[in-house]
DOVO-147518 format. One record per atom (N, C-alpha, C): residue number from 1; y, z negated, x; residue in three letters. Coordinates in steps of 0.05 Angstrom, whole numbers, m for minus. Example, Ala and Ser with C-alpha at 12.3 -4.5 7.8 and 13.67 -1.06 7.14 Angstrom:
# DOVO-147518
<num=1 north=m114 up=m156 east=264 residu=ALA>;
<num=1 north=m90 up=m156 east=246 residu=ALA>;
<num=1 north=m66 up=m156 east=264 residu=ALA>;
<num=2 north=m45 up=m142 east=257 residu=SER>;
<num=2 north=m21 up=m143 east=273 residu=SER>;
<num=2 north=1 up=m157 east=258 residu=SER>;
//
This chain:
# DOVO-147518
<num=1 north=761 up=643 east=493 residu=UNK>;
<num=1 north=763 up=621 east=474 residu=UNK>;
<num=1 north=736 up=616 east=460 residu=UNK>;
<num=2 north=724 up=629 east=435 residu=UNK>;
<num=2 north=698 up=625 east=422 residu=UNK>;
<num=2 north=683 up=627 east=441 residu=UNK>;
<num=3 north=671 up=641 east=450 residu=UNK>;
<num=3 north=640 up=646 east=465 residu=UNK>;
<num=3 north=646 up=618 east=485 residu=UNK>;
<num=4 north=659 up=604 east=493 residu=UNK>;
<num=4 north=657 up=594 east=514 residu=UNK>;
<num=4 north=658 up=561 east=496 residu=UNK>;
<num=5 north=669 up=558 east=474 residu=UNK>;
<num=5 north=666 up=538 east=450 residu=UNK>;
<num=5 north=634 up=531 east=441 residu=UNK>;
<num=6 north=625 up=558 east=429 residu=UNK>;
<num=6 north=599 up=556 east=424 residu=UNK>;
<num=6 north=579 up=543 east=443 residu=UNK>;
<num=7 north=580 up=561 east=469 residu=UNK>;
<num=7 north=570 up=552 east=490 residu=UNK>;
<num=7 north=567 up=516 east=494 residu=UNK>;
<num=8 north=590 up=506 east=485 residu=UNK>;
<num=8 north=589 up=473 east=501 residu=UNK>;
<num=8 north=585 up=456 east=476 residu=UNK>;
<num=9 north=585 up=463 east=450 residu=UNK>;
<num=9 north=564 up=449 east=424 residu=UNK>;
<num=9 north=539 up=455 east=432 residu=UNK>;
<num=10 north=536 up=482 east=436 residu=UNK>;
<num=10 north=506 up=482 east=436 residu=UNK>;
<num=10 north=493 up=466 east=451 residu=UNK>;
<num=11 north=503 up=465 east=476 residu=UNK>;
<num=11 north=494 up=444 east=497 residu=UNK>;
<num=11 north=492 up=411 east=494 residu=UNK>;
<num=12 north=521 up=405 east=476 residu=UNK>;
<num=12 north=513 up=384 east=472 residu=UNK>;
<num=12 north=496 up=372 east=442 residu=UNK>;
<num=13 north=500 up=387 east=432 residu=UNK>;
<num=13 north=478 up=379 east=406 residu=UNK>;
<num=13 north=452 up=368 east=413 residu=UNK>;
<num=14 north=434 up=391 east=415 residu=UNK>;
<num=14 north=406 up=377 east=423 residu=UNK>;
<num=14 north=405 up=358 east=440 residu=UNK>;
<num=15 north=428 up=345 east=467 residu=UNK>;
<num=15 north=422 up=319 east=488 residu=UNK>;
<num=15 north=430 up=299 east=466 residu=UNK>;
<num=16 north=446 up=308 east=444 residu=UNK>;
<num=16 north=451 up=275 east=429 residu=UNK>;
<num=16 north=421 up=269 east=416 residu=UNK>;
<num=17 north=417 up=298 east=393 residu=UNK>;
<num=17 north=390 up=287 east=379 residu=UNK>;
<num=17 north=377 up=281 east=385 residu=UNK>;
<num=18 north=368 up=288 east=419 residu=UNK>;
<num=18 north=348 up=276 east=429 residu=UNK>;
<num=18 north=346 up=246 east=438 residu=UNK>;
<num=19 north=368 up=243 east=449 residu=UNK>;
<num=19 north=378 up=214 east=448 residu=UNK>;
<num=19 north=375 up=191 east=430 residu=UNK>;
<num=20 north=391 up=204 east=402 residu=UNK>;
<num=20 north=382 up=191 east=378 residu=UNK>;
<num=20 north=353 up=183 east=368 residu=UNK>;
<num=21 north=331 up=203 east=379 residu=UNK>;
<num=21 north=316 up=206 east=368 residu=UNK>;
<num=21 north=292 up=187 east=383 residu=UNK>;
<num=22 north=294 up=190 east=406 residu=UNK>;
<num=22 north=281 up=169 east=418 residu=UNK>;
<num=22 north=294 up=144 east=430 residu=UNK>;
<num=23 north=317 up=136 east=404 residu=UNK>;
<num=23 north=328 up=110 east=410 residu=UNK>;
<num=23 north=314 up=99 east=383 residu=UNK>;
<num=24 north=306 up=119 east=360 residu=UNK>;
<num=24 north=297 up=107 east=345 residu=UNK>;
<num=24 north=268 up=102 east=339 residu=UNK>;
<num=25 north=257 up=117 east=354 residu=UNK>;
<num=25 north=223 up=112 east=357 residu=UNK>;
<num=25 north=232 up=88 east=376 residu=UNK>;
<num=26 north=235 up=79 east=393 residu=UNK>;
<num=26 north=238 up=60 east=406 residu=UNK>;
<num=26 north=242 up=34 east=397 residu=UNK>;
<num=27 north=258 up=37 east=368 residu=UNK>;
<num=27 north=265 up=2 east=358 residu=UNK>;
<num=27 north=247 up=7 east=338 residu=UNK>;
<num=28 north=236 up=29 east=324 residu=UNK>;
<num=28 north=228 up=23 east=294 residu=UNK>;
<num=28 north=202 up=28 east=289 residu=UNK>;
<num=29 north=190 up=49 east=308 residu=UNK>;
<num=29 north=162 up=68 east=310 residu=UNK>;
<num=29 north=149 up=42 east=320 residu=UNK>;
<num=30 north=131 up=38 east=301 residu=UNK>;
<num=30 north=104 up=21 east=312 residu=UNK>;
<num=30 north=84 up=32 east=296 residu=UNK>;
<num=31 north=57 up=40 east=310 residu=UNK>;
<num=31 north=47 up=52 east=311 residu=UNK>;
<num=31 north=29 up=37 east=280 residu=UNK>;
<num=32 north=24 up=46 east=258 residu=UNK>;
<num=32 north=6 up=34 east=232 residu=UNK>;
<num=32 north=m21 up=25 east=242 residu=UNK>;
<num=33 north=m25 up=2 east=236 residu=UNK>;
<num=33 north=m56 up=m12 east=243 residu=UNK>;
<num=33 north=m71 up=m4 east=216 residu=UNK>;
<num=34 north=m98 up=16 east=220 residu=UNK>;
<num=34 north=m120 up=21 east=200 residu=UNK>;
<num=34 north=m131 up=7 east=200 residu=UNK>;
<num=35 north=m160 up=11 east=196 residu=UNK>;
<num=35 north=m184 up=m2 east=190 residu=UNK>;
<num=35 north=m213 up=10 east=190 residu=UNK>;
<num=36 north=m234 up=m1 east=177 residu=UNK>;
<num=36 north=m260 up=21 east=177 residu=UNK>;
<num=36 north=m264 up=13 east=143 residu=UNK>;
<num=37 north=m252 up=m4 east=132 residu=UNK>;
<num=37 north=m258 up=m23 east=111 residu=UNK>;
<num=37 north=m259 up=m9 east=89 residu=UNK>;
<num=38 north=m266 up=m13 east=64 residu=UNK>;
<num=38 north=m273 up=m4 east=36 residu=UNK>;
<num=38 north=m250 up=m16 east=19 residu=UNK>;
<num=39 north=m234 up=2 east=4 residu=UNK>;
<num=39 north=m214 up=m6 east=m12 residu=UNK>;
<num=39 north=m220 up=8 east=m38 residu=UNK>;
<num=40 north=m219 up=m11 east=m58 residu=UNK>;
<num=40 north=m216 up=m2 east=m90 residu=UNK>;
<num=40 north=m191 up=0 east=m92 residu=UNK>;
<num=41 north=m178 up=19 east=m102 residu=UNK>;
<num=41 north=m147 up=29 east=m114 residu=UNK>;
<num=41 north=m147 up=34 east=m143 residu=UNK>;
<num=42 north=m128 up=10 east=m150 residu=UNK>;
<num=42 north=m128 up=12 east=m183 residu=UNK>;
<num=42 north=m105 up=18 east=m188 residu=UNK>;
<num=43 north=m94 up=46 east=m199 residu=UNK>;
<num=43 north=m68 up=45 east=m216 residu=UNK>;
<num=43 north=m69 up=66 east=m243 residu=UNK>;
<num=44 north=m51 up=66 east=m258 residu=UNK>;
<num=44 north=m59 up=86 east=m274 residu=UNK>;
<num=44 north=m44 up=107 east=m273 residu=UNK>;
<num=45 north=m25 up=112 east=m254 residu=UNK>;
<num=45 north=m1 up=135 east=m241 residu=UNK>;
<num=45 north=m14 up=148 east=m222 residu=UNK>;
<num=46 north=m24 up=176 east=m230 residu=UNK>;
<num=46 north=m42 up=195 east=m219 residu=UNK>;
<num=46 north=m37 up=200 east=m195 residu=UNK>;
<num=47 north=m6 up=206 east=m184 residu=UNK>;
<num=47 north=12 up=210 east=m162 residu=UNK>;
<num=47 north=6 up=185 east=m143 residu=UNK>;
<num=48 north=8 up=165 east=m157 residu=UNK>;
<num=48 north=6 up=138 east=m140 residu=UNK>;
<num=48 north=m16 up=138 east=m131 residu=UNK>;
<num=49 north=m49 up=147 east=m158 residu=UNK>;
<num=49 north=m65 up=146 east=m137 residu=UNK>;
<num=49 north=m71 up=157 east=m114 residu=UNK>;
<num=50 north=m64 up=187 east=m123 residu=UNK>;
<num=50 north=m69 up=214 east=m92 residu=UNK>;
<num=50 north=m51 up=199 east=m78 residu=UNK>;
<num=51 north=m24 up=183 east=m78 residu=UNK>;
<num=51 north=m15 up=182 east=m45 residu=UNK>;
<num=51 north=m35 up=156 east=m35 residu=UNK>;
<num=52 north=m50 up=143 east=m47 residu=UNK>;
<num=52 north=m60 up=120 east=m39 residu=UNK>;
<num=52 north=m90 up=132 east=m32 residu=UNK>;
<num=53 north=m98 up=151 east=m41 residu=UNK>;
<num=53 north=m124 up=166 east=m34 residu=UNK>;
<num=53 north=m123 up=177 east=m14 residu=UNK>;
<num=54 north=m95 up=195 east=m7 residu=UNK>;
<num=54 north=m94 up=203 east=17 residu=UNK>;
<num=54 north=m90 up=191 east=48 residu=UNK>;
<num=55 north=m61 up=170 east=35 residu=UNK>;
<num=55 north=m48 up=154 east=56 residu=UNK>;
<num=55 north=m74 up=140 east=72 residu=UNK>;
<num=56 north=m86 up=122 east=52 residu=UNK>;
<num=56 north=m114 up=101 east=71 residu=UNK>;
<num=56 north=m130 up=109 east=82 residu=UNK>;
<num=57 north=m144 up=140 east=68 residu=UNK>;
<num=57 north=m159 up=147 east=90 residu=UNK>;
<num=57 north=m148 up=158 east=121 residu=UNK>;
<num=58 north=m129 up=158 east=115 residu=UNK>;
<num=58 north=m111 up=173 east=146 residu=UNK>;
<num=58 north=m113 up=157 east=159 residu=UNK>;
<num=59 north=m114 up=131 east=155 residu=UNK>;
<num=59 north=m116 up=105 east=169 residu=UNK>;
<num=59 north=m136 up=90 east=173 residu=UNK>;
<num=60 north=m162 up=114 east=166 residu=UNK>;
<num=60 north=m191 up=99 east=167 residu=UNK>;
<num=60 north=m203 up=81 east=143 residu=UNK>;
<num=61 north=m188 up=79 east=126 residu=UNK>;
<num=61 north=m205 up=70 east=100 residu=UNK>;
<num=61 north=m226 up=83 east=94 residu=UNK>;
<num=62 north=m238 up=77 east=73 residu=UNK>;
<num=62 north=m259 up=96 east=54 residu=UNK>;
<num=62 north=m245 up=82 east=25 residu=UNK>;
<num=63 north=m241 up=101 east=8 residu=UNK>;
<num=63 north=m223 up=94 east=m7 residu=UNK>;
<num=63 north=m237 up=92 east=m45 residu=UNK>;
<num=64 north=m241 up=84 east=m56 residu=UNK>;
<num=64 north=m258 up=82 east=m86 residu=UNK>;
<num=64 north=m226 up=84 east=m110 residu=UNK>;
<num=65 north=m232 up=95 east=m124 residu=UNK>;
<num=65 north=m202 up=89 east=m144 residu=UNK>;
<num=65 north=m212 up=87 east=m175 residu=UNK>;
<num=66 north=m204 up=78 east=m188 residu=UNK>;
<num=66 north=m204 up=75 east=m222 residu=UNK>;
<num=66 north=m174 up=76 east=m233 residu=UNK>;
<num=67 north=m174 up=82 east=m250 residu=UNK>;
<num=67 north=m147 up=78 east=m271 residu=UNK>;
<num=67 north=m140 up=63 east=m292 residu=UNK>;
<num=68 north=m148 up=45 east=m295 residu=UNK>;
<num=68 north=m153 up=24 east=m313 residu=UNK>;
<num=68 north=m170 up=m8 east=m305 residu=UNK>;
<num=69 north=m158 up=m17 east=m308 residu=UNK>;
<num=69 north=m175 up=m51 east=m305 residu=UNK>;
<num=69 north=m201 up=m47 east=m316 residu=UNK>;
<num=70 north=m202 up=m40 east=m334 residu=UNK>;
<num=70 north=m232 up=m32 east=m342 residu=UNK>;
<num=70 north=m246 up=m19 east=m329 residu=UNK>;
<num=71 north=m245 up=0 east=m314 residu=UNK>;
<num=71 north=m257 up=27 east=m299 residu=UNK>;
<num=71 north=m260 up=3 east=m268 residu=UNK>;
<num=72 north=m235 up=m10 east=m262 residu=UNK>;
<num=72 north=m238 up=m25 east=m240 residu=UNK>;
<num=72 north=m260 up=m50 east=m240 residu=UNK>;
<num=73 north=m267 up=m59 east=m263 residu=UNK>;
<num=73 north=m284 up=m81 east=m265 residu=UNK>;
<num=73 north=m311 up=m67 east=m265 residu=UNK>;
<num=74 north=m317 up=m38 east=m278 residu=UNK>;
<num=74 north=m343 up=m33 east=m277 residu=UNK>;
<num=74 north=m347 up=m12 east=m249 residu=UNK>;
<num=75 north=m327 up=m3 east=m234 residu=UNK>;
<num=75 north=m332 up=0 east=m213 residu=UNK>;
<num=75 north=m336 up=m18 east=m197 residu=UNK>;
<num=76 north=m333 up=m39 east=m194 residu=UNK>;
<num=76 north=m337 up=m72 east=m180 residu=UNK>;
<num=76 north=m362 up=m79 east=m182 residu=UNK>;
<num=77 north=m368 up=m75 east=m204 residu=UNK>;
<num=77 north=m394 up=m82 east=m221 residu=UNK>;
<num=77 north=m414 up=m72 east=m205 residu=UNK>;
<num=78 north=m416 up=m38 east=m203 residu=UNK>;
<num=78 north=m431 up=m35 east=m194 residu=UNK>;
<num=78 north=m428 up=m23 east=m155 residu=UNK>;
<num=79 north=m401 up=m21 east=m144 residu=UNK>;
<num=79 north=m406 up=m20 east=m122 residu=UNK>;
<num=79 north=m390 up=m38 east=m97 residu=UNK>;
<num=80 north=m387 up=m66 east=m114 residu=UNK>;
<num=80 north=m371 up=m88 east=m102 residu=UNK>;
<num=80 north=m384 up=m95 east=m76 residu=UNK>;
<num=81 north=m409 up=m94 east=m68 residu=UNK>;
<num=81 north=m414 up=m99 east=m48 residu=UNK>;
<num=81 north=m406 up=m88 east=m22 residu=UNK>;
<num=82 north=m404 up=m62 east=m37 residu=UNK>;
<num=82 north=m384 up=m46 east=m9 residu=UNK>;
<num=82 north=m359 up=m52 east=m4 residu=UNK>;
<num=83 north=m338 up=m62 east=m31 residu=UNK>;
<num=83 north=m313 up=m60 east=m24 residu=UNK>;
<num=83 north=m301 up=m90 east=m9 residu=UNK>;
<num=84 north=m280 up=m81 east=4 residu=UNK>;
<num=84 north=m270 up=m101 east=23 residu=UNK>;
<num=84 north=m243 up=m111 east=17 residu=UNK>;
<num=85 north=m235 up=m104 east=m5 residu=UNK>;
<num=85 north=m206 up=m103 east=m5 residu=UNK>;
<num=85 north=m202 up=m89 east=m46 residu=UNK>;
<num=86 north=m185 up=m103 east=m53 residu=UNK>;
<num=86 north=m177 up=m86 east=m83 residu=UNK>;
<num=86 north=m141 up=m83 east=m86 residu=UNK>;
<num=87 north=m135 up=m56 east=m81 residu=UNK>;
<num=87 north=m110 up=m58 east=m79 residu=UNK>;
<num=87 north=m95 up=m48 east=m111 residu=UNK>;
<num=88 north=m88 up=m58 east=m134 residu=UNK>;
<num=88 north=m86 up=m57 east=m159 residu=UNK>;
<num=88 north=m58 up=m72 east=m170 residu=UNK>;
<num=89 north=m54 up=m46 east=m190 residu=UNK>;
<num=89 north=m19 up=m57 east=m204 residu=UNK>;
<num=89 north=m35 up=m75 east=m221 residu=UNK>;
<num=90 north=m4 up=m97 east=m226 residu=UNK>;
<num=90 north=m1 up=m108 east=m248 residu=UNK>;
<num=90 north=m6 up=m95 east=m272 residu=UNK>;
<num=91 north=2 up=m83 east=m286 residu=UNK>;
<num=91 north=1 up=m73 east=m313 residu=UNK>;
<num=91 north=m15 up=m55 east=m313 residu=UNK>;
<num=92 north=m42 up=m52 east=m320 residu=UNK>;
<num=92 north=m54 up=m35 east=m330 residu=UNK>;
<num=92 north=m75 up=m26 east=m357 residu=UNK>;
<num=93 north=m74 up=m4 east=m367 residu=UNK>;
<num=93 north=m81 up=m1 east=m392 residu=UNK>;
<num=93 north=m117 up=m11 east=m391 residu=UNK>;
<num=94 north=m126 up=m21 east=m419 residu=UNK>;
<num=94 north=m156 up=m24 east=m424 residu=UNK>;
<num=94 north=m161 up=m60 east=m409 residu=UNK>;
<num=95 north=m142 up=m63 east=m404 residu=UNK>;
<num=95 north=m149 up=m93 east=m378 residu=UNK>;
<num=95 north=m128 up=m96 east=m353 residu=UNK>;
<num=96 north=m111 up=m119 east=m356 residu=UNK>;
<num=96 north=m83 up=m125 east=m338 residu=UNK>;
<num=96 north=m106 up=m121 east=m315 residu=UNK>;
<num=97 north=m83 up=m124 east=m291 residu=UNK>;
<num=97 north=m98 up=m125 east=m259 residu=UNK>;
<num=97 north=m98 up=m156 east=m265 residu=UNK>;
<num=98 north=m90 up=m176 east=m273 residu=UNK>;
<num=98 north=m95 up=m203 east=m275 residu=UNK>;
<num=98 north=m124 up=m207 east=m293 residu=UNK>;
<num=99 north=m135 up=m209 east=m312 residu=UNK>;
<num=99 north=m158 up=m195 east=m321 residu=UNK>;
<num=99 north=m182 up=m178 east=m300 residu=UNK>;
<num=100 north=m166 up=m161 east=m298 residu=UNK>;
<num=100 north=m195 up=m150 east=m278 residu=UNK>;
<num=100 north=m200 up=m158 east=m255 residu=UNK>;
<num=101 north=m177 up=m177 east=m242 residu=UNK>;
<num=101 north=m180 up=m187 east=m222 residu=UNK>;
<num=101 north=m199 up=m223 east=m222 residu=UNK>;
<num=102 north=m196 up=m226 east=m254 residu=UNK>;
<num=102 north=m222 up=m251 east=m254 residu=UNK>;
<num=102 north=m247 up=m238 east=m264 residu=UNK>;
<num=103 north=m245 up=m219 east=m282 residu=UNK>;
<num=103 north=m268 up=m207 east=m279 residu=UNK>;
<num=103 north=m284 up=m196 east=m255 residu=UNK>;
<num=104 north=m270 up=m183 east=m234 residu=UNK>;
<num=104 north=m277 up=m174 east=m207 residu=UNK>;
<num=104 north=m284 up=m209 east=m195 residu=UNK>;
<num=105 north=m278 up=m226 east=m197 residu=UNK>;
<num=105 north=m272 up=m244 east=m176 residu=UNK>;
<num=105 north=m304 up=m266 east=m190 residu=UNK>;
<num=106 north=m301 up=m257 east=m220 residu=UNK>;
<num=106 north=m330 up=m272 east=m225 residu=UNK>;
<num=106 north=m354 up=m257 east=m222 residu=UNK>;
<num=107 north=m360 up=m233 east=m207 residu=UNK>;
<num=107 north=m367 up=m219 east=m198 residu=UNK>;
<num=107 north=m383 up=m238 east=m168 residu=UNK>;
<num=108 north=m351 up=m226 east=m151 residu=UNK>;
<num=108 north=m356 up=m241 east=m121 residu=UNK>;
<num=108 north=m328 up=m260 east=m122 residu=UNK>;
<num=109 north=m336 up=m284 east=m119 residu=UNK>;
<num=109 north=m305 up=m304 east=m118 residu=UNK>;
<num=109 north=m288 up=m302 east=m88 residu=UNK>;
<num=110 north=m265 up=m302 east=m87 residu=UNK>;
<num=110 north=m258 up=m303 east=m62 residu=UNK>;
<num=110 north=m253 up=m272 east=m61 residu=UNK>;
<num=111 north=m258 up=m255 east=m68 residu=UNK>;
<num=111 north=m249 up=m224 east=m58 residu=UNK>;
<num=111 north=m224 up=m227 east=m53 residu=UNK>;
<num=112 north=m214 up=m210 east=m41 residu=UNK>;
<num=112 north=m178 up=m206 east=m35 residu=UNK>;
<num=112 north=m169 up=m187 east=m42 residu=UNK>;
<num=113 north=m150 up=m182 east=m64 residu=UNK>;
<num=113 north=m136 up=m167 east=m77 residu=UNK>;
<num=113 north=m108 up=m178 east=m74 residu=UNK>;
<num=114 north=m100 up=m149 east=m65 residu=UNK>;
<num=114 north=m67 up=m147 east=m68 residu=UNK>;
<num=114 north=m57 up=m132 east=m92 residu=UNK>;
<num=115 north=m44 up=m140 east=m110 residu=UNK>;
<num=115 north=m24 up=m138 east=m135 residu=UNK>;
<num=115 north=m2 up=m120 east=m123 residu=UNK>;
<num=116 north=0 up=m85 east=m142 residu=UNK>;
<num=116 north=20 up=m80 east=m132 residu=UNK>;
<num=116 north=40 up=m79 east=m160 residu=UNK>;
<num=117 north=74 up=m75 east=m162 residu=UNK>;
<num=117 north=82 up=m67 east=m186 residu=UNK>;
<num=117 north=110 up=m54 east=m180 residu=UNK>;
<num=118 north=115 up=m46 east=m193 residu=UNK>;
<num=118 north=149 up=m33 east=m206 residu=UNK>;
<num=118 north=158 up=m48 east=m203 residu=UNK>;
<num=119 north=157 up=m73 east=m229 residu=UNK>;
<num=119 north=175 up=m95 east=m236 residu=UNK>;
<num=119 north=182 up=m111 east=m215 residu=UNK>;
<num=120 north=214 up=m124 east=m213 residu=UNK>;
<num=120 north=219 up=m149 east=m193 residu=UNK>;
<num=120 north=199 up=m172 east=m196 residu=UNK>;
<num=121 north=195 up=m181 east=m173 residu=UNK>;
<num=121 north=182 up=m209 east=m172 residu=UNK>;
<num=121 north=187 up=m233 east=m184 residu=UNK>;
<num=122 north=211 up=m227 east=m189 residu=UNK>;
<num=122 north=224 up=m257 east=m209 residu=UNK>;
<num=122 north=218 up=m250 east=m248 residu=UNK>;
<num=123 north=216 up=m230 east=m253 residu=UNK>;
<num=123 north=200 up=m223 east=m278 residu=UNK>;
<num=123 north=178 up=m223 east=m272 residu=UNK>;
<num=124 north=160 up=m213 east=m263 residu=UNK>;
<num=124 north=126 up=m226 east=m254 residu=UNK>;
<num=124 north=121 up=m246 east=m256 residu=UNK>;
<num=125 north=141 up=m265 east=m239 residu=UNK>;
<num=125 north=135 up=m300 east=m246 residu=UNK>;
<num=125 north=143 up=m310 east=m274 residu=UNK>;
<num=126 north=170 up=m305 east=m278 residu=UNK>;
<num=126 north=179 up=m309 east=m304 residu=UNK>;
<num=126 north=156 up=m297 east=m329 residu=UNK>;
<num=127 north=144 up=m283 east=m327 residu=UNK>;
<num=127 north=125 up=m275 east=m345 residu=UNK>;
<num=127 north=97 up=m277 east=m349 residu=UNK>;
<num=128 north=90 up=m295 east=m321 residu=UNK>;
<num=128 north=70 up=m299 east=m306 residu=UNK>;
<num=128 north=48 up=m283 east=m315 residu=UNK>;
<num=129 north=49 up=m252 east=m309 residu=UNK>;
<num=129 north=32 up=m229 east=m303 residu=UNK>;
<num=129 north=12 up=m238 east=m281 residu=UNK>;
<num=130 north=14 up=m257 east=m262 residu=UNK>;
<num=130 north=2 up=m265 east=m238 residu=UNK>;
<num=130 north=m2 up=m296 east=m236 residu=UNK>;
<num=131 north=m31 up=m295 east=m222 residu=UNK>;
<num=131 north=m41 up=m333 east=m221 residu=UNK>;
<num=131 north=m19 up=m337 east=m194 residu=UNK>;
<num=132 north=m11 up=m364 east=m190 residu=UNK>;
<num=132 north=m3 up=m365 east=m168 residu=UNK>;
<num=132 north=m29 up=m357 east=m136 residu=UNK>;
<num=133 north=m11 up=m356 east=m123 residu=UNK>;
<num=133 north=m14 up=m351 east=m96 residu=UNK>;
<num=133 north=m27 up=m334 east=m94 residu=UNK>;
<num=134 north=m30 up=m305 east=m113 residu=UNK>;
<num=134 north=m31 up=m275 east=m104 residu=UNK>;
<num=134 north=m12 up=m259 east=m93 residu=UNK>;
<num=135 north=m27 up=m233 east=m79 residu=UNK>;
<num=135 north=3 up=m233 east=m52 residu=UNK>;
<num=135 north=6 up=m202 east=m77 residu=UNK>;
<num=136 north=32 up=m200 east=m65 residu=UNK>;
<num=136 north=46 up=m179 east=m82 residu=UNK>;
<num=136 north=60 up=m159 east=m70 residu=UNK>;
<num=137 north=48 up=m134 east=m76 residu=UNK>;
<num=137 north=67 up=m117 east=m67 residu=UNK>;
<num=137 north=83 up=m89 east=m80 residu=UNK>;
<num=138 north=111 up=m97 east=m77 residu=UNK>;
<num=138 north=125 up=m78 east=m94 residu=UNK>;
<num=138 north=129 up=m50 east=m96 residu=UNK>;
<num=139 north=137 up=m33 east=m112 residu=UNK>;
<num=139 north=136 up=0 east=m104 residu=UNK>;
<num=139 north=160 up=m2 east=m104 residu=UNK>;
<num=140 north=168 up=27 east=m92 residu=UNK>;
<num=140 north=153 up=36 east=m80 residu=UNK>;
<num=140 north=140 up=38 east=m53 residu=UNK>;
<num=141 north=115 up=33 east=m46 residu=UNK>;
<num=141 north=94 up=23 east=m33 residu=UNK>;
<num=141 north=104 up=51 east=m6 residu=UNK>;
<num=142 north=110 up=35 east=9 residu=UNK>;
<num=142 north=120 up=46 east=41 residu=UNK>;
<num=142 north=103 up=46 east=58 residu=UNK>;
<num=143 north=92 up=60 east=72 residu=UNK>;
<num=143 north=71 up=60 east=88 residu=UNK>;
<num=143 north=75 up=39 east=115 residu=UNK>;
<num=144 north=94 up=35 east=119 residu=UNK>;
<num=144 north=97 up=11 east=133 residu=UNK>;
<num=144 north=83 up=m17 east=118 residu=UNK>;
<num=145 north=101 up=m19 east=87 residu=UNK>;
<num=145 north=94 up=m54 east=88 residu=UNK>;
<num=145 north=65 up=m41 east=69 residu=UNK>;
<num=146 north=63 up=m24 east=63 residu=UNK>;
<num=146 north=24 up=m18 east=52 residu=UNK>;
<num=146 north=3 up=m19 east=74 residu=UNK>;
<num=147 north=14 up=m16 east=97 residu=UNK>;
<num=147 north=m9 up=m4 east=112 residu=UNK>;
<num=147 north=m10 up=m41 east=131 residu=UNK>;
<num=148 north=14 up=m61 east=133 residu=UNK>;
<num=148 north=16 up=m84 east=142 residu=UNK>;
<num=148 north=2 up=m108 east=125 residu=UNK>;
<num=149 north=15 up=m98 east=98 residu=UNK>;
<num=149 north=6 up=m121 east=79 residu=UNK>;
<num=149 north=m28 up=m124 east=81 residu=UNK>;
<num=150 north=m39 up=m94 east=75 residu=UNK>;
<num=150 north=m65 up=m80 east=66 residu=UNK>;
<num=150 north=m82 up=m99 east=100 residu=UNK>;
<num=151 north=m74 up=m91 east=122 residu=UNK>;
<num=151 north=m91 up=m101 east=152 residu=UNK>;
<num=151 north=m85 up=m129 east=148 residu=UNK>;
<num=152 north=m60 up=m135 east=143 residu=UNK>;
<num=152 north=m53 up=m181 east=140 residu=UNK>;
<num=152 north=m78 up=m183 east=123 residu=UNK>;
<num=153 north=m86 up=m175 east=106 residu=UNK>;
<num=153 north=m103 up=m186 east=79 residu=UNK>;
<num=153 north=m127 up=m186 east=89 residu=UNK>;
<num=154 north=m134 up=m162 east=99 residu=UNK>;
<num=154 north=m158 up=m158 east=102 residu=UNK>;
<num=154 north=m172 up=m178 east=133 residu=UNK>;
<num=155 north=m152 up=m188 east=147 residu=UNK>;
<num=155 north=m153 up=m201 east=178 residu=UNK>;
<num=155 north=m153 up=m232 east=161 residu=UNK>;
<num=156 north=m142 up=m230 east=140 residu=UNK>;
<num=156 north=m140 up=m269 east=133 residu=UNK>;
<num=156 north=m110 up=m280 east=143 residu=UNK>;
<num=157 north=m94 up=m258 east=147 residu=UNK>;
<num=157 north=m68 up=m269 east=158 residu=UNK>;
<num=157 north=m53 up=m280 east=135 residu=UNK>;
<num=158 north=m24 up=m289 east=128 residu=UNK>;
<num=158 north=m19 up=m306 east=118 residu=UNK>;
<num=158 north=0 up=m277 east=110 residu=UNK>;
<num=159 north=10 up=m281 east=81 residu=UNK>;
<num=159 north=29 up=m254 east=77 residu=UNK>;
<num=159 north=51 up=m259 east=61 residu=UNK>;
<num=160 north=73 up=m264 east=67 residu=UNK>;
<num=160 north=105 up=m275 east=55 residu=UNK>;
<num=160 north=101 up=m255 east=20 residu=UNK>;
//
């Protein structure tokens, strides 16, 4: 009875998970597009920065960070020429990311910054934290739509 029970779970367990498992790399695994590019990371959530310090470079960034709109405008200030990209929340202390993002932008006009935040998008607008037609991205920040949004922006693609 038992020994001969055990025997035929065991067997079939691992042919399902394996099954499962490369049914789901198959529809969902796509492989994250990096970069070589320079990103400023503005937030003031310490955690948020290390996963954003860690995550980009894994993906070929070179990564610059500040904690404050202020810290982000005078890091701009003086090493904007390198950066390619400003990835920065809404709400931040010393200077909004809306603020440091015209300060950054009267700097060099045209830079491309992605807005990230907590808050729903319909209070963002409703409160208009944001000029129109900045692209926005919500937390928490998934390495899928971070690492999609972050390559759309930086390529000039168009970003919902």
């Amino acid at each position: 009875g038992l020994p001969g029970r055990r025997e035929r779970s065991a067997s079939l367990l691992p042919i399902m998970a394996g099954d499962a498992s490369i049914r789901d790399a198959d529809v969902r695994r796509q492989p994250l597009r990096g970069g070589h590019e320079t990103i400023l990371v503005v937030d003031d959530e310490a955690s948020i920065r290390y996963y954003l310090e860690t995550f980009l470079p894994s993906l070929g960034y070179t990564v610059l960070s500040a904690q404050d709109g202020q810290e982000a405008s005078e890091i701009f200030r003086e090493k904007g020429q390198d950066v390619d990209l400003v990835l920065m929340d809404i709400t931040l202390p010393r200077k909004s990311g809306r603020e440091a993002a015209r300060a950054i932008r009267k700097i060099r006009a045209g830079m491309k910054i992605v807005f990230t935040s907590g808050y729903p998008a319909d209070l963002i607008r409703e409160r208009q934290l944001l000029d129109d037609g900045e692209v926005l991205l919500l937390k928490p920040l998934t390495p899928t739509d971070l690492a999609g949004t972050v390559r759309a922006v930086l390529d000039g693609e168009a970003v919902n």
